[in-house]
C-alpha positions, 0 to 999 in steps of 0.5 A: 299642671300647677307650679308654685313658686319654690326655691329648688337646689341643684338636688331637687331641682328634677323632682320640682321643676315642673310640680305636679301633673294634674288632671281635670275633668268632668261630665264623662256621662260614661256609658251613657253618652259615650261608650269609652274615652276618645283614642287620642285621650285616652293614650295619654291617661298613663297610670301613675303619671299624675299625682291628682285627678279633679272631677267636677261630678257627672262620672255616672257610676262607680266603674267611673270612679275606679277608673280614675282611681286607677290613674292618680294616688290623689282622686278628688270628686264632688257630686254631680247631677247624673251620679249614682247615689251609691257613690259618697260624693260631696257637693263641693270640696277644697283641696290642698296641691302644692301651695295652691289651693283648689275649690270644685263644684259640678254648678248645677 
């Protein structure tokens, strides 16, 4: 999760104690490599429960997309080597969270 430093009062101090939730992934390579996401994983990918998802590319289709979509309001993904040319993917990409900010690449 990423936490910048702020000053919080007593009524915000719930809302921005811990910043926000943010998942980073990449190279699912789904269904290729692997039929679904691991159980153990995939029970902590609660909809609505980060505010970000991350991903370094290698999704491989756009039901991978959706996926992550259906996960975070903010989804940020860049191209990677194995992606399905109908996805519009960058090849890097600069994001704002929080008051941080965040560069992605694949790296091939």
């Amino acid at each position: 999760f990423l936490r910048p430093h702020s000053q919080n009062t007593s009524k915000n101090i719930m809302s921005n104690s811990f910043g926000e939730l943010v998942l980073v992934l990449g190279d699912m390579h789904m269904p290729q490599r692997a039929a679904n996401i691991p159980p153990k994983f995939k029970k902590m990918l609660v909809p609505g429960k980060m505010q970000h998802v991350l991903c370094t590319g290698n999704l491989t289709t756009k039901d991978g997309m959706d996926m992550l979509m259906n996960l975070a309001p903010n989804v940020h993904c860049v191209k990677g080597d194995m992606d399905d040319g109908g996805m519009a993917l960058g090849e890097s990409k600069v994001v704002q969270i929080g008051g941080f900010k965040v560069g992605i690449i694949h790296g091939h």
